[in-house]
N, C-alpha and C positions, 0 to 999 in steps of 0.2 A: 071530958077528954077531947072531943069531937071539937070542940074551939081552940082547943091550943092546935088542934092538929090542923085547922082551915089557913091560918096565915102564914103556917107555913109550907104550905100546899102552891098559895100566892107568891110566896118569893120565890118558890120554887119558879114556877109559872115566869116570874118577871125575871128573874135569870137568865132562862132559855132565852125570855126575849130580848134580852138586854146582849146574851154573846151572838144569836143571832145577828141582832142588828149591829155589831161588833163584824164578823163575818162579813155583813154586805156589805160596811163602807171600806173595811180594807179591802175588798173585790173591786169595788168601785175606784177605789184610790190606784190600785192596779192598772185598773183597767184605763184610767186616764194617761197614770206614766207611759204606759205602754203606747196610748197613741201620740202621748206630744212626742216621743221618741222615733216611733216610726216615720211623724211628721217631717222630726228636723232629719230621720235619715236620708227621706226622700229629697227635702230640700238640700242638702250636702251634694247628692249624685247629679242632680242638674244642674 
């Protein structure tokens, strides 16, 4: 029983890291828009 139950302990495991790493690049993708935006705001007011 103890081996059916290991792989999918694994996927469990690679899920988390898969929606984690999911999490960080829409954070990241955020966090780009947000500066080219503040960029071009600044560029507009000067």
């Amino acid at each position: 029983m103890d081996d059916l139950r290991a792989p999918m302990k694994l996927l469990q495991q690679d899920r988390r890291i898969a929606l984690l790493a999911g999490v960080v690049f829409l954070l990241d993708q955020l966090t780009k828009l947000a500066v080219v935006r503040a960029l071009e705001f600044n560029g507009d007011r000067m």
